[in-house]
N, C-alpha and C positions, 0 to 999 in steps of 0.2 A: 154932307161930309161922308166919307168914306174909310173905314179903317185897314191899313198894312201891318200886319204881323212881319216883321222877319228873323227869322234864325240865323244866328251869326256863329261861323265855325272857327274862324282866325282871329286871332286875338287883336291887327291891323284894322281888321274893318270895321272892327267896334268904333274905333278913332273917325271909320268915315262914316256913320250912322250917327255920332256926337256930331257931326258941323256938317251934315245935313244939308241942301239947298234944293227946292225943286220947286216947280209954279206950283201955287196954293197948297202951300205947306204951311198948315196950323198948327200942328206940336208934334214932336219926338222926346218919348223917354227909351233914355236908352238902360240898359239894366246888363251887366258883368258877371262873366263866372265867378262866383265868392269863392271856392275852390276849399270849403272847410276841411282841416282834419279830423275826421270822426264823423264826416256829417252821414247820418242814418238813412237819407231815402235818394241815394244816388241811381238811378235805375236807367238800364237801355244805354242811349248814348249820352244818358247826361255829363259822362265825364266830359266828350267832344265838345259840349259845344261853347262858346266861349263869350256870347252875349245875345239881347235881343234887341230888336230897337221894335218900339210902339209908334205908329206911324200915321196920325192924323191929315188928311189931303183932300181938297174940293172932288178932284177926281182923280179915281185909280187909274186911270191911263197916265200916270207919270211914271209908275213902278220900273221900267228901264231906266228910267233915268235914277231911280232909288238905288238898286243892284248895281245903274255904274261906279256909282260913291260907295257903296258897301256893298259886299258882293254877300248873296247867302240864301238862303229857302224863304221865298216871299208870299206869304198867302194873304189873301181879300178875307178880313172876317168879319162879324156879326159881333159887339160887344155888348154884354148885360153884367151888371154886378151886384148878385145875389146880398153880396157883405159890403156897404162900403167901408172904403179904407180906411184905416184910424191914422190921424196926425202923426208924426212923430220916424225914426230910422226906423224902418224894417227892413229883415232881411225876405227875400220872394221863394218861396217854393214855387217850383215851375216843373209845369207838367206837359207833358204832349204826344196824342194818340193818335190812331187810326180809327176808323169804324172798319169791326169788324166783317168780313161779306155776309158770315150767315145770318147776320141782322138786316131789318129792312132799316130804312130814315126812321119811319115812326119809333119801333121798337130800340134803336139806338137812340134818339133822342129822350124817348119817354125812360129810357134807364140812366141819362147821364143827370136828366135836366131835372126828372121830376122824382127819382128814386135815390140816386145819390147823392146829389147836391144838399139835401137836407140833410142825410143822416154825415155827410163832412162835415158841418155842420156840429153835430156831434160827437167824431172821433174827435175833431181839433178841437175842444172847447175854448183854449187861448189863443183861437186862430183872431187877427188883428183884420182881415179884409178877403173880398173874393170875388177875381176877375173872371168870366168865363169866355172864353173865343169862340165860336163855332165859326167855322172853315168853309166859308163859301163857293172860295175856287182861287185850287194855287194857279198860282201868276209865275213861275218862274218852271221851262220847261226841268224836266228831270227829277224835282222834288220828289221826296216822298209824299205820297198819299194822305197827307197828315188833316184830321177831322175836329179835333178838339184839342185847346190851349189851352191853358189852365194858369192862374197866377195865385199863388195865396199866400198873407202877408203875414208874420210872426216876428217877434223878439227874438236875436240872435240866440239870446240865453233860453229862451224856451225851447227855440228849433233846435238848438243842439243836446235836451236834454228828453230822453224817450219820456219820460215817467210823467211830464209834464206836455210835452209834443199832441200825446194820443190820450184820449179822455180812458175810458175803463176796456177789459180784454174783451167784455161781451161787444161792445162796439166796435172793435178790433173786429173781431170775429164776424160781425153780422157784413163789414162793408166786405171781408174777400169773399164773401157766400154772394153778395149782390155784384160781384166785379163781372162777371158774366156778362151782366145785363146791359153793359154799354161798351166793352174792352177786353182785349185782350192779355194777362198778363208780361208777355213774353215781347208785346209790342210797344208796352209804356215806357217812354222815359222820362225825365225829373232829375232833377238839381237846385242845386241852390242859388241868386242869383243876388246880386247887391246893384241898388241903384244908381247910375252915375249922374252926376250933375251936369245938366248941357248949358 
């Protein structure tokens, strides 16, 4: 099986990423801009975008036919999850970057996968789950360049309150000193995302 990320920028296509049809289509979750007031880590273009759909399929060669039904940024990824997910509504912080050029693969993987991923870890101590994407090869011409997804799962009341969101300032502190080592500030974006029912 093969996994499709796709990024969905119209609030319509969400609808066509929910009803979904293509040969060997094993599962879609689809996930919605939560669109919170207040919410603390809106960054890049996360106000844009307006859902994702997770896209399980025998083989990637259906992905035009994915984008005819939902149109959006479609990439082939690789999924691991550090955290799995706890039972129960969460809302998804959702993230998604580029690798930056003056990094080689090694040095951007060994700062996302094996330097950060831990110490997230422990900024979020009440983080509920942790999906990770790495970006194989976008499938949809034009996209951005995008390297790494990120999903991670929280109680709507946690994510919306900082004092509990982020464990202590020195952790705070240590992950933007290590942000270097896998991204670029100025290219992340994030939002919040709520799961829909298909």
């Amino acid at each position: 099986m093969e996994k499709i990320d796709l990024l969905i920028w119209e609030r319509d296509q969400v609808d066509g990423a929910a009803s979904l049809s293509v040969p060997g289509l094993r599962s879609v979750r689809v996930s919605e801009a939560a669109d919170l007031p207040g919410a603390t880590l809106l960054m890049g273009r996360g106000s844009e975008l307006r859902g994702l759909a997770e896209i399980w399929v025998d083989n990637v060669d259906v992905w035009p036919q994915v984008v005819e039904q939902a149109a959006g940024d479609a990439y082939l990824v690789t999924e691991s999850v550090p955290q799995p997910i706890a039972p129960g509504t969460l809302l998804t912080h959702f993230t998604w970057f580029p690798k930056p050029d003056r990094l080689s693969e090694e040095e951007f993987f060994h700062g996302w996968h094996m330097i950060h991923t831990p110490s997230s870890a422990r900024l979020h101590p009440l983080r509920q789950g942790y999906v990770r994407d790495a970006v194989a090869r976008t499938l949809t011409p034009g996209s951005p360049p995008v390297r790494a997804i990120v999903s991670e799962f929280f109680d709507e009341d946690v994510y919306l309150d900082p004092a509990r969101l982020f464990g202590s300032s020195e952790e705070l502190t240590y992950t933007m000193e290590e942000l270097p080592l896998y991204a670029d500030q100025p290219d992340i974006s994030s939002c919040p995302l709520r799961q829909r029912t298909v």
